[in-house]
Every structure is written in C-alpha cells, then in structure tokens.
C-alpha positions as CSV (number, residue, x, y, z in Angstrom):
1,X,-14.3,23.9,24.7
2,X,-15.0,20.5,25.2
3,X,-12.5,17.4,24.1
4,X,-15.1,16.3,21.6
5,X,-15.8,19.5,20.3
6,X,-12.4,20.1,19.5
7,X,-11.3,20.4,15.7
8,X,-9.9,17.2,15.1
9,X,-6.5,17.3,12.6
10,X,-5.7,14.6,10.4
11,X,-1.9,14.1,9.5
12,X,-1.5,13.0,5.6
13,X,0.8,13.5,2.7
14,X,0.0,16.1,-0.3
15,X,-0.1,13.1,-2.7
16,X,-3.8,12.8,-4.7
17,X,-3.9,9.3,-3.8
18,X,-2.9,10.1,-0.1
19,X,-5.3,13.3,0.1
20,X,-8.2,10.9,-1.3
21,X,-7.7,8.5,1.6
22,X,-7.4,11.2,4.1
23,X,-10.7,13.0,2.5
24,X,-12.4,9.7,2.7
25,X,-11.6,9.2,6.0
26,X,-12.6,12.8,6.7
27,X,-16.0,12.1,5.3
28,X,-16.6,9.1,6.8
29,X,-16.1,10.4,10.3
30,X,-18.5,13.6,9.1
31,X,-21.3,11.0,7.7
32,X,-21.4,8.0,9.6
33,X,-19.6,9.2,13.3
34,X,-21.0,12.9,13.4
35,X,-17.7,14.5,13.5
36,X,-18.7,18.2,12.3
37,X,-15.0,20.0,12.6
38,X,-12.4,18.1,10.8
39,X,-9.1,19.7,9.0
40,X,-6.2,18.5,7.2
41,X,-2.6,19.0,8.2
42,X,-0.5,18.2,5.1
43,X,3.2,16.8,5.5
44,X,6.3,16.4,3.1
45,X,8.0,13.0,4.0
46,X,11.3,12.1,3.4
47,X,10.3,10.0,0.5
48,X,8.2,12.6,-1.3
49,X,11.2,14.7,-1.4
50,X,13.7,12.7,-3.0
51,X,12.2,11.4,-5.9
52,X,15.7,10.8,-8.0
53,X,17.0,7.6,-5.9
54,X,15.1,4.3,-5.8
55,X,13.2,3.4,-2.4
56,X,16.0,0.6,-1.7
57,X,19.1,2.7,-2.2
58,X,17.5,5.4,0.2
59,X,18.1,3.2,3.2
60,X,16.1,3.4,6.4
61,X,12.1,2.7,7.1
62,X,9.3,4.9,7.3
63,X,10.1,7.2,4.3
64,X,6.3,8.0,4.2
65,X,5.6,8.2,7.8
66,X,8.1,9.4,9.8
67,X,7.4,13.4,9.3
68,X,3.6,12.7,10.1
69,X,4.5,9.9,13.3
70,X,6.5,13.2,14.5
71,X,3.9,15.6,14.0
72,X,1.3,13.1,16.0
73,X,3.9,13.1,18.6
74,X,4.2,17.0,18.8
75,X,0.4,17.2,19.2
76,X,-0.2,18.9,15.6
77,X,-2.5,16.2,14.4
78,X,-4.9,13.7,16.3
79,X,-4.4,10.8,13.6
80,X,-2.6,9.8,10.8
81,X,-4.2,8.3,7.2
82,X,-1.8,6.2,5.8
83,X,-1.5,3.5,2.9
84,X,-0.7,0.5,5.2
85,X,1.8,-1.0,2.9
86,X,4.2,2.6,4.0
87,X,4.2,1.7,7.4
88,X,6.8,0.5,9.4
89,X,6.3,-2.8,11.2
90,X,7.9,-1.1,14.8
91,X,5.6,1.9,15.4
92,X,7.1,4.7,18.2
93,X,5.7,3.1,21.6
94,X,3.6,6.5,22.6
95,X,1.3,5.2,18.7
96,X,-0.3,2.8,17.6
97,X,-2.8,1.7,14.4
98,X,-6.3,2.1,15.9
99,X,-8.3,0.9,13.0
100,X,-7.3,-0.4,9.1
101,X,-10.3,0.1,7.0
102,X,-11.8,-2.2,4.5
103,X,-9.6,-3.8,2.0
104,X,-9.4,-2.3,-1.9
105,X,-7.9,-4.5,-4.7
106,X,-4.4,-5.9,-3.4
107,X,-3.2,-6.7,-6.6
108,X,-0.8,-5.4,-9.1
109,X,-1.5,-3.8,-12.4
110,X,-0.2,-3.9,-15.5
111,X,-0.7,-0.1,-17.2
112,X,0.3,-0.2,-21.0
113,X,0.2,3.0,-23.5
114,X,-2.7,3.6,-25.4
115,X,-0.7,3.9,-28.1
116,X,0.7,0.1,-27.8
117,X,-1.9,-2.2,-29.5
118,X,1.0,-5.6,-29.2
119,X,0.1,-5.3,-25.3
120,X,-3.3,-5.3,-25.3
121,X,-3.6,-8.6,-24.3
122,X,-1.5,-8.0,-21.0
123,X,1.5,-9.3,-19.5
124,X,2.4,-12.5,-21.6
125,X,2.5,-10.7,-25.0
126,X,5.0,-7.9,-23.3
127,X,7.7,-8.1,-26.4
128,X,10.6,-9.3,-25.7
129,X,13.6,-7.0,-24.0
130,X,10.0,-4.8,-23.0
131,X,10.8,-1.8,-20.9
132,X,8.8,-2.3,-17.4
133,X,8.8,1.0,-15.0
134,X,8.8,-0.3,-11.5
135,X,10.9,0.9,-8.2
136,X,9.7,-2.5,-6.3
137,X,12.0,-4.9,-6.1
138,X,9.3,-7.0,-4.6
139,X,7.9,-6.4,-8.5
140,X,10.6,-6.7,-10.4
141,X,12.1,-9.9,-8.9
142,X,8.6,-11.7,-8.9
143,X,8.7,-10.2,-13.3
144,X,12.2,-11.3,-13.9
145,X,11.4,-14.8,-12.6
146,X,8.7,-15.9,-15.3
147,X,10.3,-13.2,-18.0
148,X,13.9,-12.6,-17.7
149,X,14.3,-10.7,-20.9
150,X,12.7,-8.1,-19.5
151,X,14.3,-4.7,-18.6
152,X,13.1,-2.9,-15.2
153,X,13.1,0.8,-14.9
154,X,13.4,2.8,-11.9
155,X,10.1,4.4,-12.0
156,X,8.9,7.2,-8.8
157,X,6.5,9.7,-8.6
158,X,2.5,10.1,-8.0
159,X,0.3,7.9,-10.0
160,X,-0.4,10.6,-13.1
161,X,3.4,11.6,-13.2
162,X,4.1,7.7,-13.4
163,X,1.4,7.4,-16.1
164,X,2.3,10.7,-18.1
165,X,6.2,9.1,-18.7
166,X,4.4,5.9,-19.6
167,X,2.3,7.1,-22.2
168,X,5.2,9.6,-23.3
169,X,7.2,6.1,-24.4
170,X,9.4,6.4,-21.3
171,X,8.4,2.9,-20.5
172,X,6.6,0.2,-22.7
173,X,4.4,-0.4,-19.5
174,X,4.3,0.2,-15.8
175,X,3.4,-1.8,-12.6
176,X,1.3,-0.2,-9.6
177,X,-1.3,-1.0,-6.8
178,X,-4.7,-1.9,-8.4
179,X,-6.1,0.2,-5.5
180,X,-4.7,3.3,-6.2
181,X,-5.9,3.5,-9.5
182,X,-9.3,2.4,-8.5
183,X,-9.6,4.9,-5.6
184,X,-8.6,7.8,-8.4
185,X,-11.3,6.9,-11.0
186,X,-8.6,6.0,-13.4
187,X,-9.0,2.0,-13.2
188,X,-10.4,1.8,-17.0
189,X,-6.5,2.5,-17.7
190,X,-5.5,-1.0,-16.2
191,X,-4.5,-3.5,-18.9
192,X,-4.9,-5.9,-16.7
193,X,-4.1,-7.2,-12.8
194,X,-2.3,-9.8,-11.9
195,X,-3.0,-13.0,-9.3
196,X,-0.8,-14.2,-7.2
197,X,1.2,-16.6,-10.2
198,X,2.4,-13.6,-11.6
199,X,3.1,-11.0,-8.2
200,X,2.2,-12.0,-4.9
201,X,1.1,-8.5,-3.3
202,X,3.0,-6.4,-0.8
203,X,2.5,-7.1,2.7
204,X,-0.8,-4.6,3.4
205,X,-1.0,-3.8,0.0
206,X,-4.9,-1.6,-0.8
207,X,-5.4,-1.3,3.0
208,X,-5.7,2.1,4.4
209,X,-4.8,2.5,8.2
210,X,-5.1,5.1,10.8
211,X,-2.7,5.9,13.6
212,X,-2.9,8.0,16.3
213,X,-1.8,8.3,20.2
214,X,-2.5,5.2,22.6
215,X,-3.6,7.6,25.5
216,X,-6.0,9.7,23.3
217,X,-8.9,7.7,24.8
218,X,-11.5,10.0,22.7
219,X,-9.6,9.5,19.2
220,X,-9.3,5.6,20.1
221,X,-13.5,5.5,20.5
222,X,-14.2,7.5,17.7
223,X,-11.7,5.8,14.7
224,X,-13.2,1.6,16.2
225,X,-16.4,1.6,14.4
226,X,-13.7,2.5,11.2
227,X,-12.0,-1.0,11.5
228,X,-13.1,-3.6,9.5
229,X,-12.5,-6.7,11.1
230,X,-11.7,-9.3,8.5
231,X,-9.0,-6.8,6.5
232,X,-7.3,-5.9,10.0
233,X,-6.6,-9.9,10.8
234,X,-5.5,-10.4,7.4
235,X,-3.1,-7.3,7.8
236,X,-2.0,-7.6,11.1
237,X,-1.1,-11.2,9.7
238,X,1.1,-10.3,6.8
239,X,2.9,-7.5,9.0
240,X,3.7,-10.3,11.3
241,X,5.6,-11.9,8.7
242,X,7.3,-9.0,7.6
243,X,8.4,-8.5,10.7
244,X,9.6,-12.1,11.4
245,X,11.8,-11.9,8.4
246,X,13.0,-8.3,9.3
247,X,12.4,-7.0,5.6
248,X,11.6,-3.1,4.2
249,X,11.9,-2.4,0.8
250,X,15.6,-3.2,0.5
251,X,14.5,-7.0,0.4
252,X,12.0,-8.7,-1.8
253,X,9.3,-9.7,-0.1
254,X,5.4,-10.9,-0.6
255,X,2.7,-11.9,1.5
256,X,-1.3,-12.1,1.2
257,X,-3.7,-13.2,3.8
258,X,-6.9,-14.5,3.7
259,X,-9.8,-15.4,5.7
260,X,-11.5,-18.5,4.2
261,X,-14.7,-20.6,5.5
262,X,-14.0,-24.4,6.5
263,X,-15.3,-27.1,4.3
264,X,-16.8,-29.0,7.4
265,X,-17.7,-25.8,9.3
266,X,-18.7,-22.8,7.3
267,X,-19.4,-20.5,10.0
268,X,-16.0,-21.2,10.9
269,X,-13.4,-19.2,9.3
270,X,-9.3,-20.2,8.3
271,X,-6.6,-18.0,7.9
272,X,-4.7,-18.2,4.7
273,X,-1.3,-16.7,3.9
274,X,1.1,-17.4,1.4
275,X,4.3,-15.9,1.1
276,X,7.4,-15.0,-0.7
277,X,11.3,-14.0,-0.2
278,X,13.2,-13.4,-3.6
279,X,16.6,-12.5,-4.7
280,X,16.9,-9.1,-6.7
281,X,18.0,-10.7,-9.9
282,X,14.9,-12.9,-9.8
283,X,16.3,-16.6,-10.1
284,X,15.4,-17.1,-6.8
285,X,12.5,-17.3,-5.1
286,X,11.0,-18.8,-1.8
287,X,7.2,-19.7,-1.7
288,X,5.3,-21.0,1.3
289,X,1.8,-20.9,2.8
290,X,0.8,-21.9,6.2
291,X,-3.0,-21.8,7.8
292,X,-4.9,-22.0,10.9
C-alpha cells in the first residue's frame, strides 16, 4: 500500500464541539483535497477528565492536548484538530502546527436563560450581585473590572452541559466562545457578544489548528492548501505574545490580532494587536496595542 493510500487518522477529543472540528476537517480533506479514507481516533485529555477543579488550580499546560500530542508521537494518528486557544505555546520539537484554518467569531458571549426577561438587553442590565458562570480568569477579571458587584462561578463542562445548568437557574448567565456556539447551530441562544471594551478575546480564540509530525512530508502537503493565511499571521501573532509574557490559564491574559489595509496604501496590509494582563480580582488591568 502506498503512503497516500494509507488511511489517514485524525487525533481529537470526544467533545461535540471538538468532534465537529475534527468532522469538518475530515470533510474538507474528502471534498476539496480528494482524501477518500479518513478515520477518527478519539482521546480523553487530562482536562476532560477532571471536570470538578477550575482550569487554573489544575496546574500545568496542555490539559487538552497532551494525550493526543502523545498519541501523534506514538504513530496512532497522522494529525491533530485542535481549538487553537488549548494549545500550548512550546509544542514537543518532533510537531508542529501545519495549518490554522480560517477564523470563526473570536468573541465572547453572553448566554442568559430564557426564562430571564431583566437580561434581555445583555450585559449592562445584568442585576446587581448577578451570578456569572465562567472558569476564565481571563473572563472574569476583564467582568469584574467594569462590574464589580458581580459574582463569578466556576463553570466546566461541554457547551450543552454548561447551558443545561444555566437554564436550570444555576447561573443567572454564562460566558463562552462565540465560535463554539456558532459552529454547533445553537448561536440564536447568544444574548449578545461582546467587543473588545467589554473582553478582549483569548489569544487564538475561534481558530481551529492542525498538528501533526515535522518529518511526515505527505501529511505536511496535504493539510497547506488548509491554512488560511491571514488568520494564521494573526494567530501566530497573539501566541507570540503569550509566550513573551509566559502566561497559561493561571494568568489573565488577552490578545487580538488583526490585519488592517493602510490609509495611504490599501494593497498594503498592518498588523494590529492589542493586548491585556489583569490581576484575578479585576482592579487591575494592563492595556497596550502595538502595529507594524
């Protein structure tokens, strides 16, 4: 059997939103690259498995990737589908990310009941002392800043758990990724989304990447014509930044790259990115935006 007529094994988690990236992917190569043999290999990270302890007070990096980098490394997948914003900024040296598709919604959503007509209106007519289910401290610093009578609740699980204990009056609202809800049909349940006065997004934030081995030259080919350009810069930028300022999810940080045309030359384009470093209580917080 030839190399490219091998079945090719994609590496993913069992989450809906993660199996709808990896299925999108999976189609993708089918339709538009020809790839007729394609499976799934579906892996239980560390941070699918303890769902009882927030993100920050698990300690360590990779919580979503490290069981699926392993099983690339092994040889039991050829590439990885992962939500970019999971992935660690050092990658082991034997991987890399060969392409990051195009970019959903980066921004945050506000989810409120369906019950709750006072929050129909969004974020600013949140009652005071509101309930606000979040495990970000990214999130819940950036919320805390403009509306410290809040209260945050650790909040974990898949999107539809995290929704079920909203609209069972666990929480008076929740805060996610725009792009997952988008990408699983459920985006008439956003209340509303929130620019970058409210939450700046987390660094990768609605990109999906691919990973797979450096020296798997036929694997490299076939996932290039997958990368879109403009949303890999724009990435590659805001992991930069991350890494610059050493951060993971035990430290509150924010960043959002764009590419923008110049005013004097509009076939010319800018990169944009604004950042953000925050204390956990939310009275502090750093902005800054360079360009270039």
């Amino acid at each position: 059997m030839s190399r490219k007529s091998k079945k090719i094994i994609i590496a993913t988690r069992g989450s809906k939103l993660a199996l709808w990236q990896a299925n999108w992917i999976k189609s993708r190569l089918k339709k538009e690259l020809n790839v007729p043999d394609i499976a799934l290999n579906i892996i239980k990270t560390t941070g699918d498995k303890i769902l009882d302890v927030p993100l920050a007070k698990v300690g360590g990096k990779g919580l979503f990737v490290k069981e699926i980098e392993e099983a690339l490394l092994r040889g039991d997948a050829d590439l990885a589908v992962h939500s970019m914003k999971d992935v660690p900024t050092d990658l082991p040296r034997e991987l890399h990310i060969a392409a990051i598709c195009e970019r959903e919604d980066p921004r945050d959503a506000l989810i409120t009941t369906i019950h709750d007509s006072r929050t129909v209106h969004g974020f600013k007519n949140l009652p005071e002392g509101a309930k606000i289910g979040t495990s970000s401290l990214r999130r819940s610093c950036q919320l805390l800043n403009i509306r410290p009578d809040l209260k945050i609740e650790q909040l974990r699980g898949n999107l539809d758990t995290r929704i079920r204990k909203l609209d069972e009056g666990q929480y008076d609202a929740i805060i996610v990724a725009a792009a997952g809800v988008k990408r699983l049909g459920m985006a008439d349940r956003i209340t509303e989304t929130f620019g970058p006065d409210i939450t700046l997004p987390a660094i990768a934030q609605g990109a999906i990447g691919i990973e797979c081995r450096k020296d798997d030259e036929h694997i490299n080919e076939l996932l290039g014509p997958l990368n879109h350009t403009q949303t890999s810069v724009c990435v590659r930028a805001e992991r930069a930044f991350l890494k610059k300022l050493e951060g993971g999810c035990q430290v509150p940080i924010a960043a959002y790259a764009q590419l923008k045309s110049e005013i004097r030359n509009p076939k010319s384009e800018i990169l944009i990115i604004n950042g953000l470093v925050g204390n956990i209580a939310g009275d502090v917080l750093i902005r800054g935006s360079i360009e270039g």
